[in-house]
N, C-alpha and C positions, 0 to 999 in steps of 0.2 A: 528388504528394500533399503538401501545405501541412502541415507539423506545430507544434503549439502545445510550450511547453516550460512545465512548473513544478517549482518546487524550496520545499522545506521545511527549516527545520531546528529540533530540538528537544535542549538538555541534558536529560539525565537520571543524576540520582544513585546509576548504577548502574556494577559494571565493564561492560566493552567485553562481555565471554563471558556476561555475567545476560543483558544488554540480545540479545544475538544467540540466545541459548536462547529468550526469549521470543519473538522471529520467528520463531523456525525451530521453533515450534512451530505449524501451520497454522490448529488449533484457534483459539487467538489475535486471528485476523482477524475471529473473529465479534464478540468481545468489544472491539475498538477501530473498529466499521463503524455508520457511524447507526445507529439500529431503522428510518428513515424508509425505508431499501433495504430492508426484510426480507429479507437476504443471510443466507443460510444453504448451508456446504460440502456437497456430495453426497460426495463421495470418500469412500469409508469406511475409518474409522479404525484404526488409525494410520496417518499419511503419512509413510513414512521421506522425508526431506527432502534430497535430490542433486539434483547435473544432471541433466537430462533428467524430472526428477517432474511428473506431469499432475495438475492438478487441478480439479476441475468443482464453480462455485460454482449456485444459482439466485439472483434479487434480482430487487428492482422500482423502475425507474429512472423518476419521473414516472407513476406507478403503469403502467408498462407492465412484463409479468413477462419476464425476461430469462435467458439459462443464459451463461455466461460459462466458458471454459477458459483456463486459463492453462500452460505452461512454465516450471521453472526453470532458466532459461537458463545460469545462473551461480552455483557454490555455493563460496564462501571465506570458513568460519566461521574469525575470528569478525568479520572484519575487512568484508565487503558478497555481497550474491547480488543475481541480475537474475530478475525474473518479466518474462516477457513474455506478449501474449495471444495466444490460435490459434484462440478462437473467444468471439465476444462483439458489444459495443457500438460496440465502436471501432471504427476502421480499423487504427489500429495502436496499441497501448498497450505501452510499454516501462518498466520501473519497476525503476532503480535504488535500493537501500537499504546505504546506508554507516553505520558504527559506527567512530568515530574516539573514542580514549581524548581526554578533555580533563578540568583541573581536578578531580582525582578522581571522574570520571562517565565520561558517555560522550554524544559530541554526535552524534546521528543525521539522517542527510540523506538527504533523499529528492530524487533528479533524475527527473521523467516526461517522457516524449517521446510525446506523443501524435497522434493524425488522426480525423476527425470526418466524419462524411458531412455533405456542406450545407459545409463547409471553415471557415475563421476567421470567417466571417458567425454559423456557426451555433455555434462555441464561444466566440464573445463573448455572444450571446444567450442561452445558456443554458449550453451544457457546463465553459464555464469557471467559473462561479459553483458550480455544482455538485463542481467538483473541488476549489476553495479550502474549502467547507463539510464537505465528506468530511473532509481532514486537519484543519478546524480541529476538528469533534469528535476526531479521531484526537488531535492534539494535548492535549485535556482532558483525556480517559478516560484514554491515558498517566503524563500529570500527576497524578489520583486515585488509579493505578497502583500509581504509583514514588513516592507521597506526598513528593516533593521540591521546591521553587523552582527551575522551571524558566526557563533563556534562551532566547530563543526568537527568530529574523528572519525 
């Protein structure tokens, strides 16, 4: 299985423990996710947030409706946790989230390891454009967020 990788990363004017309270809050994810997925959490609230937490999204990817599960594979507040997926879109979705103190903020990185049915044909064609468009709203909404001048590569 061929996997694609992307990486992000964004400052934010926050400390390292703002910035990871607000991930590790799940709720969250609806609020930095396009409206164009209408991605809405099933899991019902609250989600205490450890290893091993399932979570069950619905969305619409290319208007096809989708139910997606994911694992938190890896929980080390405040410093990164791992979601991975167990049921979904992908073939394989791994989504590292790192929170490194820098410059009085906090510079957050995101590392994805993904797989795509159809393989690198089909995530040049279309899934890759799709996941640069994901973080880049992720990126904005953020920025509106944390109302700070963000660095951003």
């Amino acid at each position: 299985m061929k996997e694609s990788y992307f990486r992000s990363e964004i400052w934010l004017p926050r400390t390292t423990s703002q910035i990871f309270s607000f991930f590790g809050d799940a709720r969250n994810l609806e609020i930095i996710t396009p409206p164009w997925l209408h991605f809405k959490i099933l899991t019902e609230a609250p989600i205490e947030m450890e290893e091993g937490t399932l979570i069950d999204y619905r969305l619409s990817l290319r208007s096809i409706p989708l139910r997606w599960r994911t694992r938190i594979e890896v929980w080390e507040p405040p410093r990164r946790f791992i979601d991975i997926q167990i049921k979904g879109p992908y073939r394989r979705w791994h989504h590292e989230h790192v929170f490194e103190p820098r410059n009085n903020g906090t510079l957050c990185i995101d590392h994805v390891r993904y797989a795509v049915l159809g393989g690198l044909l089909v995530d040049r064609l279309f899934v890759r454009r799709d996941v640069e468009e994901i973080f880049e709203f992720r990126r904005k909404r953020l920025l509106e967020l944390f109302q700070g001048n963000a660095e951003t590569s």
